[in-house]
N, C-alpha and C positions, 0 to 999 in steps of 0.2 A: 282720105287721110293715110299715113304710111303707117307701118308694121311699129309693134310695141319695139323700143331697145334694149331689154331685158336680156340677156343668155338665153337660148332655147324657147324664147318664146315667138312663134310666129302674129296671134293675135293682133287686129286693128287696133292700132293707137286711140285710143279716145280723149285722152288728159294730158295733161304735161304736169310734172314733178320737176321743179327747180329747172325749167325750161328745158325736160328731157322728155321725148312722147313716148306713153305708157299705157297699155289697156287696164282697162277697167279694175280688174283683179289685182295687178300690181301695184296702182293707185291707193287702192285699200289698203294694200299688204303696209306701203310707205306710210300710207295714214296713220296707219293704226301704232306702228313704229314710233311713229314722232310721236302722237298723244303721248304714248306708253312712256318716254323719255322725258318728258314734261311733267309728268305724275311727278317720277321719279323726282325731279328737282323742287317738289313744293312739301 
C-alpha cells in the first residue's frame, strides 16, 4: 500500500479518510474529530 498523505508523515497508508490514504494514527486523529463535531451539533 502507499505512504500515509498527511504533511510529514511517512507512515504505511492503512485506511482511507473520504477516499484520501492515511495511516492508522491519522485515521483516528480524523475520527475522533468528526465524532467530537457531531457531539457538538446534538
Amino acid at each position: 500500500m502507499s505512504e500515509c498523505k498527511e504533511p510529514r508523515c511517512s507512515a504505511p497508508a492503512t485506511k482511507k479518510w473520504n477516499g484520501r490514504p492515511v495511516c492508522d494514527d491519522h485515521y483516528d486523529m480524523y475520527r475522533d474529530q468528526y465524532e467530537s463535531m457531531l457531539k457538538d451539533f446534538q
